[in-house]
C-alpha positions in Angstrom: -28.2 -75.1 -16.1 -27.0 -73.7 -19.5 -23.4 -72.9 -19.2 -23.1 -72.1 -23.0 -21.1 -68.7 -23.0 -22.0 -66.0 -26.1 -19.3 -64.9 -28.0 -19.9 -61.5 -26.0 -20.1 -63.2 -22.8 -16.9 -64.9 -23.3 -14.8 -61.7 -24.6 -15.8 -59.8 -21.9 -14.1 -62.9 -19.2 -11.8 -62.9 -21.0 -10.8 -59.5 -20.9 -11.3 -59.4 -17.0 -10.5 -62.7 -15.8 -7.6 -64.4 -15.3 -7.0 -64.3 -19.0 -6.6 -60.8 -19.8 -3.8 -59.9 -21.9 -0.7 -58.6 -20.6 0.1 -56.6 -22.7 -3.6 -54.7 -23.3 -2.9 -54.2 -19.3 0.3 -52.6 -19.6 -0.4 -50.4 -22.2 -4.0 -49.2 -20.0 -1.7 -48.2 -17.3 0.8 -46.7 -19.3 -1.8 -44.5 -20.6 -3.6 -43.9 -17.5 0.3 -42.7 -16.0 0.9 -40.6 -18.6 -2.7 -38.9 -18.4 -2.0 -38.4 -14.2 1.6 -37.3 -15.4 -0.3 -34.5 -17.4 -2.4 -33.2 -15.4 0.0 -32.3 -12.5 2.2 -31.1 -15.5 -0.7 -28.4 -15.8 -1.1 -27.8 -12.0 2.7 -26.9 -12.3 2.6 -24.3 -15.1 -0.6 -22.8 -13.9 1.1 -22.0 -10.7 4.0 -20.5 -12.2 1.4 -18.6 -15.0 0.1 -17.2 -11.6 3.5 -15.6 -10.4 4.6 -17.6 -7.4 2.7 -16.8 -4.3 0.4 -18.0 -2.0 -3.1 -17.3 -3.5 -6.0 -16.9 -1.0 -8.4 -17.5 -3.9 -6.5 -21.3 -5.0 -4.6 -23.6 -3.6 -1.4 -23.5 -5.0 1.5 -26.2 -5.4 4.6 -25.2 -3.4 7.6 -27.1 -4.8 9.3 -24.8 -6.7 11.6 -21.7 -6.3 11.6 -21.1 -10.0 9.6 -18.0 -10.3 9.1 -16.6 -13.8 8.2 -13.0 -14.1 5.4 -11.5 -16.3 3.9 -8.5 -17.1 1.1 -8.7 -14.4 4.1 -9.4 -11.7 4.2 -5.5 -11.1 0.9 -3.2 -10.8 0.4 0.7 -9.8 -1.5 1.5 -6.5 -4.2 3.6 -6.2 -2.0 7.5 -5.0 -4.8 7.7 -2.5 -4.3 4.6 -0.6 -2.6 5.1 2.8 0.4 3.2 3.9 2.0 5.4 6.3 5.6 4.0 8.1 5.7 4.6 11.9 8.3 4.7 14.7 6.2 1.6 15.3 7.5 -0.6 12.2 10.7 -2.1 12.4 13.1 -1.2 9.9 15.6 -2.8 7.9 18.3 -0.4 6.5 18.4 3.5 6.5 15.4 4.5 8.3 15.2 8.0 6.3 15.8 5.9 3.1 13.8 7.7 0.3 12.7 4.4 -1.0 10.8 2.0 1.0 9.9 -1.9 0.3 6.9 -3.0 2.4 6.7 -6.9 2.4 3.8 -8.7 3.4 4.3 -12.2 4.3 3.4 -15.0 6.8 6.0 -17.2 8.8 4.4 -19.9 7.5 4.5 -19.6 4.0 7.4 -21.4 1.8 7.8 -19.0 -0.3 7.7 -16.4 2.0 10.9 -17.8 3.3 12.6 -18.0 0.1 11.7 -14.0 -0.8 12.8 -13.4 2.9 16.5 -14.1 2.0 15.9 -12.4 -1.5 14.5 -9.3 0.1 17.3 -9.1 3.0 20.2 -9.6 0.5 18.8 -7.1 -1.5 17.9 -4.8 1.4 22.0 -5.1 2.9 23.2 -4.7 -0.6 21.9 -1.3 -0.3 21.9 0.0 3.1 21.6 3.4 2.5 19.2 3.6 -0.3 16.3 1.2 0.6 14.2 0.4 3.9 12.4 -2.5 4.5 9.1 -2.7 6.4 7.7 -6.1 7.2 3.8 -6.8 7.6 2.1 -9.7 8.6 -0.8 -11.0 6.4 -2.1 -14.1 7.8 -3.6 -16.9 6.1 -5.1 -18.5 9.0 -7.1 -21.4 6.1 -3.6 -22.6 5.4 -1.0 -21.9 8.1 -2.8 -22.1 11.6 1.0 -21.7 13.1 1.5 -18.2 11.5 -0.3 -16.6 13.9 1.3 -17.4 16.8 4.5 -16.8 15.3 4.0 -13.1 13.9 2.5 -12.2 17.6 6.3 -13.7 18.5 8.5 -12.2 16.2 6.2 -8.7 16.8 7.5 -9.4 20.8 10.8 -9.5 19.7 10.7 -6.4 18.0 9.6 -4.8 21.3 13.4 -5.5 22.3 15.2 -4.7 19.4 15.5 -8.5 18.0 12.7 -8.0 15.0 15.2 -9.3 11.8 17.0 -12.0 14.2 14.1 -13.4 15.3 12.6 -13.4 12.1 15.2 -15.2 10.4 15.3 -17.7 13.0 11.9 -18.6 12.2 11.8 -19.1 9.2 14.5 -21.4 9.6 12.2 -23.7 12.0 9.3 -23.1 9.5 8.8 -26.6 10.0 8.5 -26.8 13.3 6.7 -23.3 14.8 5.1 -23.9 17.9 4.9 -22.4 21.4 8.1 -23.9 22.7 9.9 -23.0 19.9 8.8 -19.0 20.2 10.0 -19.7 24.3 13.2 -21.1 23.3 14.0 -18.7 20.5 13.5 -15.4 23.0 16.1 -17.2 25.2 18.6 -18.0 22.3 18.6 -14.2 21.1 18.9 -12.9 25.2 15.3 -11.5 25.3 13.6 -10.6 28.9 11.8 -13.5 29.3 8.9 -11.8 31.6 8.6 -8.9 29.2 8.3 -11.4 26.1 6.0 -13.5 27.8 3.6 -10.6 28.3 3.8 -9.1 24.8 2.5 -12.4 23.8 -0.5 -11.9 26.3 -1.4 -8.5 24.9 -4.7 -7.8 23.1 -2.1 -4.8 21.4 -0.2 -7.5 20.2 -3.1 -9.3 18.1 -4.7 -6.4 16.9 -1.8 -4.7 15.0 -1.4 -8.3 13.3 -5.0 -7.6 12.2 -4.8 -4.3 11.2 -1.1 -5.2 9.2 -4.0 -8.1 7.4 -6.5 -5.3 6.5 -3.8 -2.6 5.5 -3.2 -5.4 2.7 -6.1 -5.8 1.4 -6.7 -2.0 1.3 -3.6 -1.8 -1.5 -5.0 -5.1 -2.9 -2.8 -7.4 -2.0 -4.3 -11.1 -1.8 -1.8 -13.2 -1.6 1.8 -14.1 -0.2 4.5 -12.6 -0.8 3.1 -9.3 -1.9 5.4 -6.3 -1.6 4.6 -2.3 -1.8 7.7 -0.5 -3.2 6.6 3.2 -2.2 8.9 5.8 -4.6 10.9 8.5 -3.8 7.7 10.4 -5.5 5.3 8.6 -3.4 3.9 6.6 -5.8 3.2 3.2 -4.8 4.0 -0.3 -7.0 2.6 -3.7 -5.8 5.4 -6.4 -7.0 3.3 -9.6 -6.5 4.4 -12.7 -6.3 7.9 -14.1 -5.2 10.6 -12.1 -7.1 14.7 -12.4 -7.5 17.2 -10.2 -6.6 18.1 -9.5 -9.8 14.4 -8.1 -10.7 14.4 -5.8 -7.7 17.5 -4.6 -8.9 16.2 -3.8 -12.1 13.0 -2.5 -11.0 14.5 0.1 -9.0 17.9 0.8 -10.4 16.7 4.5 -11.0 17.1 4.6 -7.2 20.1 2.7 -6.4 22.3 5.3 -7.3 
């Protein structure tokens, strides 16, 4: 058997055998890191570039509470759209509060969490100017839990707990579940038998569906969205996960 190796045959064992260089290897993996390093790097400042929410058209990296704002963060709504506030909605602040902040959200969504204690600082800040309206929008593709827990906190409303119950929630993001939604109504003193049958009601499940459709009516597609409806009635869609600081700004005309 010839076992003469060409000069080709014998660079490429070389290169892949036992002989390979060390430092040819290290250098191949240092690029290959920094080219993985890169791309993620991109990942990262598209999210951002997209405002900070939960997207239902992408999948979105959720690491971050640094939202930047841009000039697409806040958009008009069509003056013919309805979004009408009922005895029905539970309401943060002065209920005849000539400026209303409608929130749509989903228990289950990180950043959702993070504009919750944004939106509720702002919201006690000023009591008697602004009202806050929370609505559930769902996103059953990412957070099969948030279901279950709107239909909870929407029980807890019944009895006068909404906000608590909300806010202890989100605080067990991690960990929603059927026991926790149990345990919860019995940490904040709710009738057990009346919670327990709010959660069996088709009434229940259906206004969670008609909050989700309400949404997309005004065009909101992702989480956190908010409606900010004006003393004029004109309607603003802030999208995306905004600070304090922003709201402030935004509606300082009405803070007065």
């Amino acid at each position: 058997m010839d076992m003469h190796l060409t000069s080709s045959t014998y660079d490429k064992t070389r290169f892949f055998g036992q002989r390979s260089n060390p430092r040819l290897t290290f250098w191949l993996g240092f690029i290959c890191g920094m080219i993985v390093i890169s791309l993620a790097t991109l990942g990262y400042v598209g999210y951002l570039y997209n405002g900070g929410k939960v997207d239902l058209r992408k999948n979105l990296d959720l690491s971050t509470e640094m939202i930047p704002l841009n000039t697409e963060t806040v958009s008009s709504v069509a003056t013919n759209t309805e979004l009408n506030i009922t005895d029905a909605d539970y309401i943060l602040g002065n209920t005849n509060a000539a400026t209303t902040l409608v929130v749509y959200f989903d228990f289950e969504c990180e950043l959702c969490k993070i504009y919750h204690r944004n939106i509720i600082n702002f919201v006690n800040t000023h009591p008697d100017q602004i009202r806050l309206v929370m609505r559930n929008f769902v996103i059953d593709q990412l957070h099969p839990q948030a279901q279950g827990a709107a239909a909870a906190a929407i029980c807890a409303g019944e009895q006068g707990k909404y906000y608590e119950y909300a806010d202890q929630l989100f605080e067990n993001q991690k960990n929603l579940n059927n026991n926790l939604y149990m345990q919860l109504a019995q940490d904040l003193s709710l009738t057990n038998d009346q919670f327990k049958n709010c959660l069996l009601n088709d009434s229940t499940t259906e206004k969670i569906k008609t909050d989700y459709q309400e949404g997309l009516n005004l065009n909101v597609h992702g989480i956190p969205n908010t409606i900010v409806i004006f003393p004029d009635q004109t309607k603003k869609l802030i999208d995306g996960n905004v600070s304090v600081e922003f709201l402030e700004s935004l509606l300082k005309e009405n803070l007065s």
